[in-house]
N, C-alpha and C positions, 0 to 999 in steps of 0.2 A: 664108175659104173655107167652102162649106156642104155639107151634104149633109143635102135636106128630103124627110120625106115626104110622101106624098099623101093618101093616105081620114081622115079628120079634122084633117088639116096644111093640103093646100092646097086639096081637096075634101069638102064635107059629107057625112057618110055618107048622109044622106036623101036627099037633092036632086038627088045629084052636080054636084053647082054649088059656081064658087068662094068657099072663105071669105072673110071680110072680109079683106082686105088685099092675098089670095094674089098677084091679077094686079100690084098694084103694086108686089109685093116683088119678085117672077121678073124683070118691069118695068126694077127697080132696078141688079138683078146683073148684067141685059143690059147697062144701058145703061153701069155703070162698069166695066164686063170685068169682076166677082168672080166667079171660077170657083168654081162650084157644079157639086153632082148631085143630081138627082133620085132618089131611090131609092124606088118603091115593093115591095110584097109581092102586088099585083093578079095576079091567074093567071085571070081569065073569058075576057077577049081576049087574042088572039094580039099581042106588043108594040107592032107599027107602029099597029095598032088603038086600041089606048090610048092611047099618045102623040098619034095624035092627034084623038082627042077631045080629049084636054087644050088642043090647040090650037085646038080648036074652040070651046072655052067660053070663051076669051083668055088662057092658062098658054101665054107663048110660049117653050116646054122646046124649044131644039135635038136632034136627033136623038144626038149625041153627047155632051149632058148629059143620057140619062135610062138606068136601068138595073132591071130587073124579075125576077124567079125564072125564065121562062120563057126568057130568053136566057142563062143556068146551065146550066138542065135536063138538055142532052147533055153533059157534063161529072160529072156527078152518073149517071145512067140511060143506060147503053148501049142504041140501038135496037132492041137483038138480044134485052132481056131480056124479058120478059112482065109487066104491070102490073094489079094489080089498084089501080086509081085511084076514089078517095072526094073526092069533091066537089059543085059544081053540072053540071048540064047541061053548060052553056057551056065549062067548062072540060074534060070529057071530050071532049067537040067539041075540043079544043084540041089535046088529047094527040091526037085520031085523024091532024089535019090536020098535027101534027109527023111522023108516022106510028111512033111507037106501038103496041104490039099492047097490045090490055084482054085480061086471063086473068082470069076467076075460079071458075078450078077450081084450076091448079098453078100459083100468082104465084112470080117470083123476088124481087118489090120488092111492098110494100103501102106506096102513095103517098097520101096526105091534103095534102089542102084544105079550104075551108071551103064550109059552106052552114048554112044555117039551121035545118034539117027532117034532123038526121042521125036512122036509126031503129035500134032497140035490136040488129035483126039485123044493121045492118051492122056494129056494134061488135062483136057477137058473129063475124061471119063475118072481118073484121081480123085478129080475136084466135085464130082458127082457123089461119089463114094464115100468120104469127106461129111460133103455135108447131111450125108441121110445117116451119119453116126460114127463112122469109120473111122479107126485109129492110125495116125500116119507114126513108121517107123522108118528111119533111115538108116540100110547098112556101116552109114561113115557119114562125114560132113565134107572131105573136100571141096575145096574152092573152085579148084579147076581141073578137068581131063584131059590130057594131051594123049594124042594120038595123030600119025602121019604129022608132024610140021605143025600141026593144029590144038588150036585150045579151045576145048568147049564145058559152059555151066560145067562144074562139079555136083555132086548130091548135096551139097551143104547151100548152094545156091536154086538149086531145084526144089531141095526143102523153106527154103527162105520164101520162095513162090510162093509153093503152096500155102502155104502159113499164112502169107496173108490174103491170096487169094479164098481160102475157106474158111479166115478164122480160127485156125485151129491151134495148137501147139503140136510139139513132136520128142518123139526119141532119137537118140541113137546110137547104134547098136557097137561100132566099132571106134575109133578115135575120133574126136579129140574127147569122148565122155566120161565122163568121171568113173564109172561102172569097168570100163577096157582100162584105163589107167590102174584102175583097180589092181586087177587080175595079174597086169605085166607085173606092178609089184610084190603080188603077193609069189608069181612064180619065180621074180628076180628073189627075192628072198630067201629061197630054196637053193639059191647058189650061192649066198651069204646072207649069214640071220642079223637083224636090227637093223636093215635098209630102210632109209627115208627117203621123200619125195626131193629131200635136199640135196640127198648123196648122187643124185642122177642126174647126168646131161643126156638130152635129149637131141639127135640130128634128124632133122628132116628138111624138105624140098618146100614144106608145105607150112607157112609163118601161122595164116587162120585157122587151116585145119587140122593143124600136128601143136606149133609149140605155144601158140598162143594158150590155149589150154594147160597144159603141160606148165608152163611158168605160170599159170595163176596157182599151181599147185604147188611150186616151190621148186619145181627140174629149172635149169641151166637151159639153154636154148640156143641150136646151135643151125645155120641159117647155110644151106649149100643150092650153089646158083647152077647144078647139075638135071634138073630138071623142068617144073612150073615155069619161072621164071627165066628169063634170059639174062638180068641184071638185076641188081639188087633195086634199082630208081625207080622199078615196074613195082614196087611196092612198100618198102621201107618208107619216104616220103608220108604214106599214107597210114603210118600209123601212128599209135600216141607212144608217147618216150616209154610207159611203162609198157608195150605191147612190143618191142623192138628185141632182137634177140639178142644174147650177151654178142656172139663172136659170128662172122658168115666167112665162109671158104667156096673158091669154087666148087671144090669136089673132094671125096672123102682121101683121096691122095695127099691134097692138101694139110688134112686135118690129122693123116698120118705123119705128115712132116714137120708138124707143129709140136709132135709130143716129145 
């Protein structure tokens, strides 16, 4: 049983197109019934919008294997509180259409996502907000964002900022949190009953913000160099033996070739 992610798993960060294997692995799981889930940390589009693109590129994700931060959200942000929300465009557009109120005078939540172009006031005005009470939630914790060629902060490192820039603690809303963990289990379950956290291997692109969590919970950890990283020496070195993932492929073609 799986539980794969997307932006450098089953999707290039450039291209958004699928990597090698992705369609023939998703392909795979359909076609022997291995219950899987889909887990992205994607917050630009509203979910049905995602998913399906995905199945517009040939990721043929059933509605019921796929699960995103955005279908959390009201669980996490009551609709009644006021948001000062940091991210892209797209995804402010997101929060209006959930209906959402933006504040950015007297926030009760200061909510981060990612974008590429964050500028030095908005960190500053965060951190303002922050300390006159403000509760910081983060979409996701990624480590890192690639985009064009480039890696820039992830939310999981933009939250690390602020944190100790204000003092403060945080949530968060999408993976690697025990709460999104949650939920992929309880709907993996619903494709087969008395699922453990042990019966699951986990793939993703993303070792701090995907599986390091995910193995403190008892999943398998499975390490693909199709995305964040370029090699696995850009990071493995750097962590502790118990933090290192069982098995790394370069790409889910790989990992199809392995079974």
């Amino acid at each position: 049983m799986y539980f794969i992610d997307v932006q450098g798993t089953l999707i290039e960060d450039n291209s958004k197109l699928p990597t090698r294997g992705a369609v023939a692995f998703i392909d795979y799981l359909n076609a022997h019934r291995i219950p899987y889930m889909v887990i992205t940390n994607s917050t630009k589009n509203p979910s049905d919008e995602f998913l399906g693109y995905l199945n517009s590129i040939g990721l043929n994700i059933p509605r019921d294997h796929y699960l995103d931060p955005l279908m959390l959200l009201e669980s996490h942000i009551d609709k009644s509180c006021k948001i000062a929300a940091y991210g892209s465009e797209p995804f402010l557009d997101v929060l209006r259409s959930m209906g959402y109120l933006l504040d950015y005078v007297a926030p009760d939540v200061v909510l981060v996502a990612i974008k590429e172009n964050f500028l030095p006031d908005e960190y500053a005005q965060m951190i303002e907000f922050l300390l006159r009470g403000g509760k910081l939630i983060g979409m996701h914790e990624t480590t890192l964002y690639v985009k064009n060629n480039k890696r820039y902060p992830g939310v999981g490192a933009i939250l690390k900022m602020l944190e100790f820039a204000a003092s403060v603690s945080y949530t968060v809303v999408g993976k690697p949190s025990i709460a999104f963990f949650d939920e992929a289990l309880g709907r993996l379950s619903q494709q087969t009953a008395g699922v453990q956290y042990r019966d699951i291997t986990i793939i993703s692109d993303d070792v701090k913000g995907d599986l390091i969590g995910a193995q403190l919970l008892g999943m398998k950890g499975i390490f693909v160099l199709s995305g964040k990283y370029r090699s696995a020496d850009e990071i493995i070195p750097s962590l502790k033996t118990s933090e290192r993932p069982a098995e790394i492929y370069a790409d889910m073609q790989a990992i199809l070739e392995s079974l």
